[in-house]
C-alpha positions as CSV (number, residue, x, y, z in Angstrom):
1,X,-145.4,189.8,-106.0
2,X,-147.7,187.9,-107.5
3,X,-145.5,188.1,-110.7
4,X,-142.5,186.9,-109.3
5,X,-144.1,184.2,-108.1
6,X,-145.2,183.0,-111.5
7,X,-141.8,183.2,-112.9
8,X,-140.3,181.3,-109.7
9,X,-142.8,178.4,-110.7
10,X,-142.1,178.2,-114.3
11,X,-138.3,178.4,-113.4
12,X,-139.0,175.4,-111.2
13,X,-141.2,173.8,-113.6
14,X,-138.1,174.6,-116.6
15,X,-135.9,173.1,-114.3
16,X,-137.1,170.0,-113.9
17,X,-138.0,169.4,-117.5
18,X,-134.4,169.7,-118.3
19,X,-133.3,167.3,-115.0
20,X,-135.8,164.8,-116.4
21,X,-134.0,164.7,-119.2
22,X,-130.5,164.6,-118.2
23,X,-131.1,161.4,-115.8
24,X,-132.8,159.5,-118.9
25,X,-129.3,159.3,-119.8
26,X,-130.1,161.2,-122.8
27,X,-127.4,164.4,-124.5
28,X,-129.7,166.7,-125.7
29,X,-128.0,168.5,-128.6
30,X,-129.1,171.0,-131.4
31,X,-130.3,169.2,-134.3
32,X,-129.1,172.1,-137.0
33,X,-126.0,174.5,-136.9
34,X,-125.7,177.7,-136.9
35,X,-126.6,178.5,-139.7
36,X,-129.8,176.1,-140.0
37,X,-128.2,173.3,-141.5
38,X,-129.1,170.1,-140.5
39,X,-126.1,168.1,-139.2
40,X,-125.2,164.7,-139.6
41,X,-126.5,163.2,-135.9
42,X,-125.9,159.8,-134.3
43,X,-128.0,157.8,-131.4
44,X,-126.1,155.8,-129.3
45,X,-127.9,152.7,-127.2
46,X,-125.8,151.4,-124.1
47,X,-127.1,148.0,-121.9
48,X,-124.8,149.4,-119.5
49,X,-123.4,152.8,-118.5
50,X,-121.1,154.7,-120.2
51,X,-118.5,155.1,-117.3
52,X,-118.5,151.5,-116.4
53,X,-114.8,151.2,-117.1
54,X,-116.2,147.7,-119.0
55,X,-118.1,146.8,-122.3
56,X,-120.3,150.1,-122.6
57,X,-117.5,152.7,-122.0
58,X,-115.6,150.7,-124.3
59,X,-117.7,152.0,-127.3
60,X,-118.8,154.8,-125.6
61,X,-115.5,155.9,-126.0
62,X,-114.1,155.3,-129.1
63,X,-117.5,156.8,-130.2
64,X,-116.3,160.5,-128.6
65,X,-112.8,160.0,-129.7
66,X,-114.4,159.7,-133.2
67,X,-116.7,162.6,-132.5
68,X,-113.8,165.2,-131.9
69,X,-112.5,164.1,-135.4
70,X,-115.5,163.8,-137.4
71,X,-118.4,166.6,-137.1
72,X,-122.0,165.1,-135.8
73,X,-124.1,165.5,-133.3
74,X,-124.9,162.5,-130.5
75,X,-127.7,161.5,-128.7
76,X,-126.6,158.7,-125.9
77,X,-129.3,156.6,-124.0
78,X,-127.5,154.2,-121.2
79,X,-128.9,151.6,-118.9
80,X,-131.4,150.4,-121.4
81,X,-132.6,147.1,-121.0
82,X,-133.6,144.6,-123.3
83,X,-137.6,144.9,-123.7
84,X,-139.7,147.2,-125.2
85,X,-138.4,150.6,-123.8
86,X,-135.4,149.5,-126.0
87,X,-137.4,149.6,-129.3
88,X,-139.0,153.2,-127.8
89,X,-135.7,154.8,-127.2
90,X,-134.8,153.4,-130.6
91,X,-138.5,155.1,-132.1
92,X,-137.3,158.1,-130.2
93,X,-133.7,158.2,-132.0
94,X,-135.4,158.1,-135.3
95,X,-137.7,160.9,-134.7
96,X,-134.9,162.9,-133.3
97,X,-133.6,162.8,-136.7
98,X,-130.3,160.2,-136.2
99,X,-128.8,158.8,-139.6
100,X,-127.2,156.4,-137.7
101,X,-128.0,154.4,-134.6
102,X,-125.7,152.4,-132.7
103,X,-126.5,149.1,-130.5
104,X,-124.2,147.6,-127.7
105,X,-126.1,144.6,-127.2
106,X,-127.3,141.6,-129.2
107,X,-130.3,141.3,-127.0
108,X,-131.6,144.7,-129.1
109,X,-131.3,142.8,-132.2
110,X,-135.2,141.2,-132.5
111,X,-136.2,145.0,-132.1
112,X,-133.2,147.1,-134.1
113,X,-134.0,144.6,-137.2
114,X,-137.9,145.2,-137.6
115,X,-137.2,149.0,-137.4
116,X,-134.5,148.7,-140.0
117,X,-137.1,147.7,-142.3
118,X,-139.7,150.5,-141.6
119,X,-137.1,153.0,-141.7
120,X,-134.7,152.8,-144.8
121,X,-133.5,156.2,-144.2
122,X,-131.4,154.8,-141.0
123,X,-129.1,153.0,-141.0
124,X,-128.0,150.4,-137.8
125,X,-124.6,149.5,-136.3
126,X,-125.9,146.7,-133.9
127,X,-122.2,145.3,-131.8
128,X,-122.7,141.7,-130.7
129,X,-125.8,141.3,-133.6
130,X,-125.7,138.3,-136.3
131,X,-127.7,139.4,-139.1
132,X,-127.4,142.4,-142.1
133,X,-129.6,144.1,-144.7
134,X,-129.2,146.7,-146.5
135,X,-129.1,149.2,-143.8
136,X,-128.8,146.9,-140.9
137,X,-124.6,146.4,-140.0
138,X,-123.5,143.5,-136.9
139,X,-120.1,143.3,-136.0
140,X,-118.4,141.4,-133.1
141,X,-114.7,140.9,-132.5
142,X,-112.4,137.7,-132.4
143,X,-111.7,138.4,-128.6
144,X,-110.8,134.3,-128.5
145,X,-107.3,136.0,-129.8
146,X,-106.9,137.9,-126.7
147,X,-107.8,135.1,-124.6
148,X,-105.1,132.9,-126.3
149,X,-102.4,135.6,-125.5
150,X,-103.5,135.7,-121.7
151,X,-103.7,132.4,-121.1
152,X,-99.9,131.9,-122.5
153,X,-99.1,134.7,-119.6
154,X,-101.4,133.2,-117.2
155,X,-99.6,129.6,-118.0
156,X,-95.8,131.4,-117.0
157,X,-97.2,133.2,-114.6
158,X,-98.4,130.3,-112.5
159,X,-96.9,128.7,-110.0
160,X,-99.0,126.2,-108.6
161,X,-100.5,125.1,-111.7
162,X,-103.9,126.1,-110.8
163,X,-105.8,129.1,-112.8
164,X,-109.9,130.2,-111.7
165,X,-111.7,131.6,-114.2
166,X,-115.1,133.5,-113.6
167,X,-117.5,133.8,-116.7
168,X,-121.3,134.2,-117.2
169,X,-122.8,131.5,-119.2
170,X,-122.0,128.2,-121.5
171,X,-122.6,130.1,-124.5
172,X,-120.8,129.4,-128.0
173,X,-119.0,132.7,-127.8
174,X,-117.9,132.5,-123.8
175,X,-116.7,129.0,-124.3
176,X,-114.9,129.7,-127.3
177,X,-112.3,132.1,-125.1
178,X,-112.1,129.6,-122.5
179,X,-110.9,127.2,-125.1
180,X,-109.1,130.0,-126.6
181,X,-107.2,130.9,-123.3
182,X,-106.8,127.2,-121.9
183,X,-104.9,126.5,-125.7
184,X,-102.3,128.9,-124.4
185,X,-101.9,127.8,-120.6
186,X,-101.6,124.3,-121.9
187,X,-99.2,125.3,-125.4
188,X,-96.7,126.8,-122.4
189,X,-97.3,124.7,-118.9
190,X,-99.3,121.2,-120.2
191,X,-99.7,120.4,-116.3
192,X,-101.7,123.7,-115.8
193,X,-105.5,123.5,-115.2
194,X,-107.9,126.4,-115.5
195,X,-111.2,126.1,-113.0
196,X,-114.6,127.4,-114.8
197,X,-117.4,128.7,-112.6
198,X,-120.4,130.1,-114.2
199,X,-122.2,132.6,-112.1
200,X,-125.3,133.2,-114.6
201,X,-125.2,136.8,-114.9
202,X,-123.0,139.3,-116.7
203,X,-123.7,141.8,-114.6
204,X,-124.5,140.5,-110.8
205,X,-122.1,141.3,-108.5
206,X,-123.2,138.9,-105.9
207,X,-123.3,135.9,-108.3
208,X,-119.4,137.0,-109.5
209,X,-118.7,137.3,-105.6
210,X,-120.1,133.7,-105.0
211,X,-118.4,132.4,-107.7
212,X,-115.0,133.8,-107.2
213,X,-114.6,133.4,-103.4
214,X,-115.8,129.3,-103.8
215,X,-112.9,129.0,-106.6
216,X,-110.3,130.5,-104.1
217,X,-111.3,128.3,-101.0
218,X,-111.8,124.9,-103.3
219,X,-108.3,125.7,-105.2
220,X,-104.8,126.7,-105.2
221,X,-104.9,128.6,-107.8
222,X,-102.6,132.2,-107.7
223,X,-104.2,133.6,-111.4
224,X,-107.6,134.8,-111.8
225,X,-109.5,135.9,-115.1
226,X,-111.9,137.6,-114.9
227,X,-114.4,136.9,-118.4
228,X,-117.7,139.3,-116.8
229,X,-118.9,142.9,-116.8
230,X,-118.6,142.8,-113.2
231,X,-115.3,143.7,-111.6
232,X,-116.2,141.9,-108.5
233,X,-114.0,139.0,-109.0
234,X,-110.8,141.1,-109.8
235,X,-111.7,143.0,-106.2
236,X,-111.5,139.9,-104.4
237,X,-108.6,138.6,-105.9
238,X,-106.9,141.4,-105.7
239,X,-107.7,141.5,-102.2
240,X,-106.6,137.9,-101.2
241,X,-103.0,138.1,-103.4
242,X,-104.0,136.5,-106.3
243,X,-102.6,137.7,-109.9
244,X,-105.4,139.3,-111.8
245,X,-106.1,139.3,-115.9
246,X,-109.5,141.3,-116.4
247,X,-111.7,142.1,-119.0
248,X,-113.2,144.7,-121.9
249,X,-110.5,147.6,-120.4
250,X,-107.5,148.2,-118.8
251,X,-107.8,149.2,-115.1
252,X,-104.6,148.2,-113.5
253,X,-105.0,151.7,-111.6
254,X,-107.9,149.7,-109.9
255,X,-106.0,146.5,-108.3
256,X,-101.9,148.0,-109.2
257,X,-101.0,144.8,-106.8
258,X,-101.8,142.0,-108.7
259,X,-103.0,143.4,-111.7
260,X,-101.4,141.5,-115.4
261,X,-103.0,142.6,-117.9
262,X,-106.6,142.3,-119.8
263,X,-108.4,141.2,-122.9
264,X,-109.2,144.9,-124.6
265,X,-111.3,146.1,-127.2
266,X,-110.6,149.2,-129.4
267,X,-113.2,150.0,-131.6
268,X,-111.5,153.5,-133.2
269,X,-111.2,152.5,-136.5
270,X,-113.9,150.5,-137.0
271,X,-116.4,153.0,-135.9
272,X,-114.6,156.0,-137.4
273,X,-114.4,153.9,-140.7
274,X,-118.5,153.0,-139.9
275,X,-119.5,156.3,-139.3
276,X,-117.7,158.2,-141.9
277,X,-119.2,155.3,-144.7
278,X,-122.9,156.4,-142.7
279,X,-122.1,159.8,-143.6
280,X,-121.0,160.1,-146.9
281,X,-123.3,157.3,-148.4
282,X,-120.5,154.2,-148.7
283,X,-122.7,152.2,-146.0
284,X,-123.1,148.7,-146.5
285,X,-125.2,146.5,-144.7
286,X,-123.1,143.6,-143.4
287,X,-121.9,141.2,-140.8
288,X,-118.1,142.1,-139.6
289,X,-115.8,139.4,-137.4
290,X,-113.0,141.5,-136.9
291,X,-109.6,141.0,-135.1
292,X,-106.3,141.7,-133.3
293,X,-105.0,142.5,-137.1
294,X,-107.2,145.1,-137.6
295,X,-107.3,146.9,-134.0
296,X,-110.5,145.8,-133.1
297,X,-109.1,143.2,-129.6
298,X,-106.1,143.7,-127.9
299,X,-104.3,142.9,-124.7
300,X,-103.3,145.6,-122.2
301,X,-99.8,146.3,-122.1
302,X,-98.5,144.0,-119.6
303,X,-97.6,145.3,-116.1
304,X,-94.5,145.2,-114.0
305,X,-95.5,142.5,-112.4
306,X,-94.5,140.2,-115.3
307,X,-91.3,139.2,-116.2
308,X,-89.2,140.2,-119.1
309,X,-89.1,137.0,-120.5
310,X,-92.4,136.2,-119.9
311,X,-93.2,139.6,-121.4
312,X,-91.0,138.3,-124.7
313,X,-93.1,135.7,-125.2
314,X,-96.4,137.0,-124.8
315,X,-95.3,139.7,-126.9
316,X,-94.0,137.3,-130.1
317,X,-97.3,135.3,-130.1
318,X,-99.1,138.5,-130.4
319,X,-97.0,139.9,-133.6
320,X,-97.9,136.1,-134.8
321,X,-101.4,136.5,-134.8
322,X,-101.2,140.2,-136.2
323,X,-99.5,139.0,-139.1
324,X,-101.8,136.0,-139.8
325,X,-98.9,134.0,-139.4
326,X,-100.9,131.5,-136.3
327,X,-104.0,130.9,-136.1
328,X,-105.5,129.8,-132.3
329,X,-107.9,127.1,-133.5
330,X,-105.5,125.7,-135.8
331,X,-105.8,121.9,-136.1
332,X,-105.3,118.8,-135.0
333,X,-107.7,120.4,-132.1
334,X,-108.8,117.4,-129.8
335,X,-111.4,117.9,-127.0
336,X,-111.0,117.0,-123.1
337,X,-112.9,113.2,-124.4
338,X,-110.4,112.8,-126.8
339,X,-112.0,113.8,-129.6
340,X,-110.9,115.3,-132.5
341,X,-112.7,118.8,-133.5
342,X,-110.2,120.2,-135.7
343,X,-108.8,117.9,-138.2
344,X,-105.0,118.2,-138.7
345,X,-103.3,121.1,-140.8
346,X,-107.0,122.9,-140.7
347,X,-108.1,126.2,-139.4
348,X,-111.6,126.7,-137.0
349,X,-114.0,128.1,-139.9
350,X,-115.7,131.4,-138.9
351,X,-118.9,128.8,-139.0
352,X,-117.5,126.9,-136.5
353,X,-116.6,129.7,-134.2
354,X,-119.2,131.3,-133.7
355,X,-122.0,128.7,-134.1
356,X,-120.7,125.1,-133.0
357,X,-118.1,125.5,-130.4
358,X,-119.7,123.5,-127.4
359,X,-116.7,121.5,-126.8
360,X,-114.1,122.3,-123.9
361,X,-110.1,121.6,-124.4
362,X,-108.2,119.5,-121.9
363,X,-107.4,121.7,-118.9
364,X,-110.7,123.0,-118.6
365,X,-112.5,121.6,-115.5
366,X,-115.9,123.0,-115.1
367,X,-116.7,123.7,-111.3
368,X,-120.5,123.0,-110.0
């Protein structure tokens, strides 16, 4: 009896081991083959989770899609915030063994870069990052491109001339797609405004709530975009009739009533190309802007709720800027004081893109 007793606690005891494990978010997987060999392994750090149907599912995955074409092994850590358990998990990824280690957030930058120079023998994919070395890769994509495609739809699409837009913070890269999309409301419906409100958050669904329900009562607006990682404003919309353009994914099977379409990523190639250059030694440590031309942004396809001829148009702009034929930012670019920002016959540099837009485009009323 005794005996039984002692294999019922270590059963317990195994148990719970392994359940600690699984809810740290973390795949445990075997580090060798069959045969002993050690195979190639990748660690994979989310800020969010990997079913969020948003940002971190979005690399999540094409990561997996990759995985069933290209043999390694991955470790996954989700929900990790941006402090020093970040840097631990990313210690724990390199004594797991991982030859790669890939980074959602820019916030994990400041830590990702020291460990790239203690450990040469790793190298970092780091999405949203600035800087490179020699093992250290940052890549973002030229979402602005998307935004410019949705606002042309958003433009048609409206009928009282007023378009809400929810988005976290006045940052270079957030105001760049509201300039972005309010360039394609105004290129197709010059009377059209688009209504900011900054909630402060990415992620707070009670800030996106605020936001979006004091855009609806203040405005007659019948198109929402949606520029967060919460879904919250799409809910509400949806909920009081107004057309909905969303973010990161496509979830028209979420809100199939007002649902248009969404500003996409697809990061297949680039992290099939990235992780097969990890694994057979053709890594190179820089910084990657890449666009709708190359797969990396996209819109969703465009629901039934928009018209054919609507859908035409949309559609032509988007072979444009696959073919490098338009470029959004293209010059003479004025802003909403009358300014000019782009000179005429001139092209936004990358510099300017990512570093100095602080300037909003007429049509863009910021709401307080």
């Amino acid at each position: 009896m005794k005996r039984n007793t002692t294999i019922i606690v270590f059963l317990l005891f195994f148990i719970l081991i392994i359940g600690m494990f699984y809810f740290s978010g973390v795949e445990l997987k075997p580090v060798a083959d069959d045969e002993g060999n050690k195979r190639f392994r990748v660690g994979l750090i989310l800020h969010g989770a990997h079913d969020d149907r948003g940002w971190s599912e979005s690399h999540y995955d094409s990561i997996i899609k990759v995985s069933a074409e290209e043999d390694f092994l991955l470790e996954l850590y989700e929900n990790v915030p941006v402090n020093r358990y970040c840097k631990d998990k990313m210690l724990s990824l390199i004594n797991d063994g991982c030859d790669l280690i890939i980074l959602d957030y820019d916030g994990y930058e400041q830590y990702a870069r020291d460990l790239a120079i203690d450990h040469p023998e790793v190298e970092f994919l780091n999405a949203n990052g600035t800087g490179y070395r020699l093992n250290y890769c940052s890549f973002m994509g030229r979402m602005y491109q998307a935004r410019y495609l949705l606002g042309i739809l958003a433009g048609l699409q409206t009928e009282t001339n007023e378009i809400i837009y929810t988005a976290p913070f006045a940052s270079n890269r957030v105001i760049r797609g509201i300039d972005a999309f309010t360039i394609g409301v105004r290129k197709v419906n010059p009377d059209a405004t688009v209504y900011v409100r900054y909630t402060g958050s990415w992620d707070d669904d009670n800030k996106a709530s605020e936001a979006t329900k004091k855009l609806i009562d203040d405005h007659n607006a019948d198109v929402l975009v949606c520029h967060l990682n919460s879904k919250k404003p799409l809910e509400i919309a949806n909920w009081r009739g107004i057309w909905t353009i969303g973010y990161h994914m496509n979830n028209e099977y979420l809100y199939r009533d007002t649902y248009l379409s969404a500003a996409v990523w697809d990061w297949d190639n680039f992290y099939k190309e990235h992780i097969e250059d990890s694994k057979y030694n053709r890594f190179t440590g820089e910084y990657h802007f890449t666009g709708i031309d190359q797969g990396a942004v996209d819109i969703s396809p465009l629901t039934h709720h928009v018209k054919p001829e609507i859908k035409d148009i949309v559609l032509a702009e988007r072979e444009k800027l696959i073919n490098r034929e338009y470029d959004v930012f293209y010059g003479p670019v004025y802003d909403r004081d009358g300014n000019l920002v782009i000179p005429a016959s001139e092209s936004a540099t990358d510099n300017i893109l990512q570093k100095t837009i602080d300037w909003y485009v007429p049509g863009v009323v910021i709401d307080e």
